[in-house]
N, CA, C and O atoms as a DFTB+ gen file, in Angstrom:
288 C
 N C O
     1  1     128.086     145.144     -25.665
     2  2     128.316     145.531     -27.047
     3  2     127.345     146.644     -27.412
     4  3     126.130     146.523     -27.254
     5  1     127.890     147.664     -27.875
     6  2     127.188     148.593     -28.509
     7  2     127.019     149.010     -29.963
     8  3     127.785     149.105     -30.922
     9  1     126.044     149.170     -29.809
    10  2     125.502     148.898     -31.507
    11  2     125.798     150.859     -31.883
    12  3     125.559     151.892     -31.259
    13  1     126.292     150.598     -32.948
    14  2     126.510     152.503     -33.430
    15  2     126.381     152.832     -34.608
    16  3     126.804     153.867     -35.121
    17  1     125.473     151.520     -35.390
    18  2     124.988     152.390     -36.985
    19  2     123.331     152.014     -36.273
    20  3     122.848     151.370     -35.342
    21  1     123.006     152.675     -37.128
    22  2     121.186     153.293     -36.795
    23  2     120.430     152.317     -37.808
    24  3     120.667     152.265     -39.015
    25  1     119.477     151.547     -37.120
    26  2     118.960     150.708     -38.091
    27  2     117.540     151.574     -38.676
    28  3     116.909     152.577     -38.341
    29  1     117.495     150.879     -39.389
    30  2     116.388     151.962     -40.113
    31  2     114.535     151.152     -39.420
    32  3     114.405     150.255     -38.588
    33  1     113.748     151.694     -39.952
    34  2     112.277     151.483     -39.183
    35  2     112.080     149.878     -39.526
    36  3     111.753     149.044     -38.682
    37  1     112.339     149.600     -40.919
    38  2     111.725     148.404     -41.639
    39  2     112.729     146.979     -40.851
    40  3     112.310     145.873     -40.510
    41  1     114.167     147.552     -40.754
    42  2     115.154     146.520     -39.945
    43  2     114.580     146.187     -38.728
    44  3     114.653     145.031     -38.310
    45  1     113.750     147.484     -37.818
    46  2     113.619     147.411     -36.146
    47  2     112.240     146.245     -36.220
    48  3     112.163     145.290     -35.447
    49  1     110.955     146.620     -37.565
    50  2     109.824     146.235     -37.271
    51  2     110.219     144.977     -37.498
    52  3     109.623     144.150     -36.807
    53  1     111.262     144.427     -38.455
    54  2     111.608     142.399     -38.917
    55  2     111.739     142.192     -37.450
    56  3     110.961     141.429     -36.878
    57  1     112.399     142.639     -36.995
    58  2     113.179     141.724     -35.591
    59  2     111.465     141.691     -34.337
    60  3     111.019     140.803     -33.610
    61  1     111.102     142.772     -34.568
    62  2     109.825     142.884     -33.663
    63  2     109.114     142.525     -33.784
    64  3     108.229     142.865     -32.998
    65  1     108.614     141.106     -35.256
    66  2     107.335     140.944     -35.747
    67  2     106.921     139.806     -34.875
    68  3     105.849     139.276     -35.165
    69  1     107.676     139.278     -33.722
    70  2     107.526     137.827     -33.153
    71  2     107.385     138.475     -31.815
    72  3     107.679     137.672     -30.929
    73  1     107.052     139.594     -31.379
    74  2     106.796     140.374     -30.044
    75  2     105.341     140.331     -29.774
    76  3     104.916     140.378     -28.620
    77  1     104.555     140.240     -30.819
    78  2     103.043     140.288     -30.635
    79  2     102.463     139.586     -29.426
    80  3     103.161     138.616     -29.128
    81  1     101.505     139.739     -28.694
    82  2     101.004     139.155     -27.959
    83  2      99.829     137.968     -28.114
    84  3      98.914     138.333     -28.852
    85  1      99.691     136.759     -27.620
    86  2      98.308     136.345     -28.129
    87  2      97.471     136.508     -27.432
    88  3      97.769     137.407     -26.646
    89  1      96.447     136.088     -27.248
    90  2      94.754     136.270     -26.688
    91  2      95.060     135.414     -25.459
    92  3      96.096     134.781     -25.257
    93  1      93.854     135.511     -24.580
    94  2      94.846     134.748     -23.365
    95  2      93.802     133.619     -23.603
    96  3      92.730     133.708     -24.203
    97  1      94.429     132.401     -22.920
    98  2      94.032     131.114     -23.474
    99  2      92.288     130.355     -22.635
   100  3      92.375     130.178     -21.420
   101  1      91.467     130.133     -23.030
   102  2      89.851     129.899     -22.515
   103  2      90.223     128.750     -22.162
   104  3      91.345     128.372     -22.500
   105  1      89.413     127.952     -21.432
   106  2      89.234     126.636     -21.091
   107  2      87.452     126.570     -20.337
   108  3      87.274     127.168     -19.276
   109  1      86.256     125.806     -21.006
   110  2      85.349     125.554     -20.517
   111  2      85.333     124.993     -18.952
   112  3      86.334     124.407     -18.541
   113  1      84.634     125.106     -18.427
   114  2      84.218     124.962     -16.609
   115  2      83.461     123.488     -17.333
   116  3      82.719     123.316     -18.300
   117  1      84.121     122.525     -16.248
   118  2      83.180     121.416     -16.598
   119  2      81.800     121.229     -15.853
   120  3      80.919     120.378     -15.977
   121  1      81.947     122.456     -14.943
   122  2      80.270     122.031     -14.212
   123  2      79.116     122.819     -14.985
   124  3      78.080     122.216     -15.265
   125  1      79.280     124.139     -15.327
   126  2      78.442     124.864     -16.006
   127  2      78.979     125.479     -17.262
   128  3      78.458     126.525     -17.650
   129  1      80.023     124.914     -17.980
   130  2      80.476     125.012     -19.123
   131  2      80.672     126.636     -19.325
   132  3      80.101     127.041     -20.337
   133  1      81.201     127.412     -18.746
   134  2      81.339     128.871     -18.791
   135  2      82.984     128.841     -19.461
   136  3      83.621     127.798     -19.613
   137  1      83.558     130.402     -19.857
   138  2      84.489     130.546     -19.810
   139  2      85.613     130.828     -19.136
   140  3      85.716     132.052     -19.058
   141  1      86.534     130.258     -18.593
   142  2      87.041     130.530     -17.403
   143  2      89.146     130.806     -18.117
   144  3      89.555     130.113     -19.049
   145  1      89.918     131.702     -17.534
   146  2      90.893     131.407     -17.516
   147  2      91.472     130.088     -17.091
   148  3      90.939     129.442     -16.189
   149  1      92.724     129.601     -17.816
   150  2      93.295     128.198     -17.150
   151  2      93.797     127.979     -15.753
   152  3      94.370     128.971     -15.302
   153  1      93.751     127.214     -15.159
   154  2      94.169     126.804     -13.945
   155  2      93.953     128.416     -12.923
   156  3      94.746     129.190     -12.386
   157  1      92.888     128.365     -13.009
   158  2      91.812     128.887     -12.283
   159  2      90.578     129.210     -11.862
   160  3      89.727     129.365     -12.738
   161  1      90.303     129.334     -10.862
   162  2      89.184     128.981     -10.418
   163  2      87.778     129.793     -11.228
   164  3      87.640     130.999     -11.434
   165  1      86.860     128.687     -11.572
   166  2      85.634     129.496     -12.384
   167  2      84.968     130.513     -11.822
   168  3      84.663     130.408     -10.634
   169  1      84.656     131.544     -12.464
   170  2      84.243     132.805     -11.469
   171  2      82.556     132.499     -11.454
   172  3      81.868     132.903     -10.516
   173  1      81.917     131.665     -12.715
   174  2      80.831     131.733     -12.602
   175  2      80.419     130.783     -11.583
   176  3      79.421     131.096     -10.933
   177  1      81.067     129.542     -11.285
   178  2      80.381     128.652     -10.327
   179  2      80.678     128.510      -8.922
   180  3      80.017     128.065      -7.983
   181  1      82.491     129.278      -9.061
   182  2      83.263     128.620      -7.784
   183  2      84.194     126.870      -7.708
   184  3      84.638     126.264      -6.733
   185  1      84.189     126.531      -9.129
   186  2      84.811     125.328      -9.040
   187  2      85.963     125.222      -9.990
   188  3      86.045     125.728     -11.109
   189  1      86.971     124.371      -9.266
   190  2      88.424     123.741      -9.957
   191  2      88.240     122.572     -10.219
   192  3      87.884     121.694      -9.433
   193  1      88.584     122.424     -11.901
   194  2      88.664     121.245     -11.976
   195  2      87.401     119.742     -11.394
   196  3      87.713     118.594     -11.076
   197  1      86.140     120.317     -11.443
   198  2      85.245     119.658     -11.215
   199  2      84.964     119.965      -9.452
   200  3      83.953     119.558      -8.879
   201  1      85.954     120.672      -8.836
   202  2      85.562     120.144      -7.253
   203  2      84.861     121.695      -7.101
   204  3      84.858     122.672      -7.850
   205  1      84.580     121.569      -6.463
   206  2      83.879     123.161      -5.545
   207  2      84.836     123.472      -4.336
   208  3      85.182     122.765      -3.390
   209  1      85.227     125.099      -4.769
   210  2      86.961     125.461      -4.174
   211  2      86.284     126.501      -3.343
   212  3      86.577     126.686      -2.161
   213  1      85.146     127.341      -4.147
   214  2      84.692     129.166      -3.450
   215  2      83.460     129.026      -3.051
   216  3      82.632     128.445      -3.752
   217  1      83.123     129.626      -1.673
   218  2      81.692     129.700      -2.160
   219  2      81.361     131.017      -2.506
   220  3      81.706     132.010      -1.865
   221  1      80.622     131.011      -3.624
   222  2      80.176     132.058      -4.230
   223  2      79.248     133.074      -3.769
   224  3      79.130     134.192      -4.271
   225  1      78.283     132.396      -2.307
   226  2      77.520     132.884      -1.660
   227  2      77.657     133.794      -0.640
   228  3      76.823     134.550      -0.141
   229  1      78.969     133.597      -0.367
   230  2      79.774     133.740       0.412
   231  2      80.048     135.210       0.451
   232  3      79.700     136.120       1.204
   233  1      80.935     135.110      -0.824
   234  2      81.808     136.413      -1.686
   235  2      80.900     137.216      -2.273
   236  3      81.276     138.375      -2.449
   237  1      79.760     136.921      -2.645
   238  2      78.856     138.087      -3.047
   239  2      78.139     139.025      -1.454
   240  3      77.946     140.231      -1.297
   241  1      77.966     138.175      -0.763
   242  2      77.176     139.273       0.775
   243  2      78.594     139.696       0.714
   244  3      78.533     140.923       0.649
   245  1      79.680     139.385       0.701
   246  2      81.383     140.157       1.293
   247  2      81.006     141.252       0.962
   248  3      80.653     142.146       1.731
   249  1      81.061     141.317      -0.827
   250  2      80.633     142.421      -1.358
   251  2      80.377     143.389      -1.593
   252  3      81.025     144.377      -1.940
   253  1      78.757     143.071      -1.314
   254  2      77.352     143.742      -1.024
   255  2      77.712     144.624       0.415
   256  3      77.489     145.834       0.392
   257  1      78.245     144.032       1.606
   258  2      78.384     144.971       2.603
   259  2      79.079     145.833       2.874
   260  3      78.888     146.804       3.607
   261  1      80.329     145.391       2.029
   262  2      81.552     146.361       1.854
   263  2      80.910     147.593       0.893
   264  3      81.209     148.768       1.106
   265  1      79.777     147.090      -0.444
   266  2      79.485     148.473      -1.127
   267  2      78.500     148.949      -0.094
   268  3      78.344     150.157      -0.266
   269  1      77.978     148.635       0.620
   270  2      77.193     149.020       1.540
   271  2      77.535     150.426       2.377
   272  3      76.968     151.510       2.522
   273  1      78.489     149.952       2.740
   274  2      79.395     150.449       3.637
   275  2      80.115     151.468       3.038
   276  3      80.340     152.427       3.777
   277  1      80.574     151.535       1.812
   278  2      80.913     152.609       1.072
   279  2      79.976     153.515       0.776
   280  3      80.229     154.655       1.165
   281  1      79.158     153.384       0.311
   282  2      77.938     154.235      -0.137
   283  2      77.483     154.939       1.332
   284  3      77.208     156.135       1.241
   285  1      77.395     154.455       2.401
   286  2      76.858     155.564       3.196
   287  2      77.882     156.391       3.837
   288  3      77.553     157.353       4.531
């Protein structure tokens, strides 16, 4: 179906006012209470849901050698 009268600005913005986006949703880390996206893994500790998933020790030397390695 094609639409062929021209809606005017104030008609387009009613229909568009429910397009907005919201904020994306927080959920506290229960080990070190940080802010973390939902159902994912905490960036500050490395843990899901109470367990320990990353090691963090790990992924920072990854890092470090890869900028290492760039820089020279």
């Amino acid at each position: 179906m094609v639409v062929r009268m021209r809606h005017t600005r104030a008609h387009t913005a009613n229909r568009r006012s429910h397009h907005a986006l919201d904020g994306a949703r927080l959920s506290k880390c229960v080990k070190c209470e940080a802010l973390h996206l939902r159902h994912v893994v905490c960036t500050a500790c490395g843990t899901y849901r109470g367990k320990a998933v990353v090691s963090l020790a790990k992924a920072r030397t990854k890092t470090e050698t890869r900028k290492a390695k760039a820089v020279k």
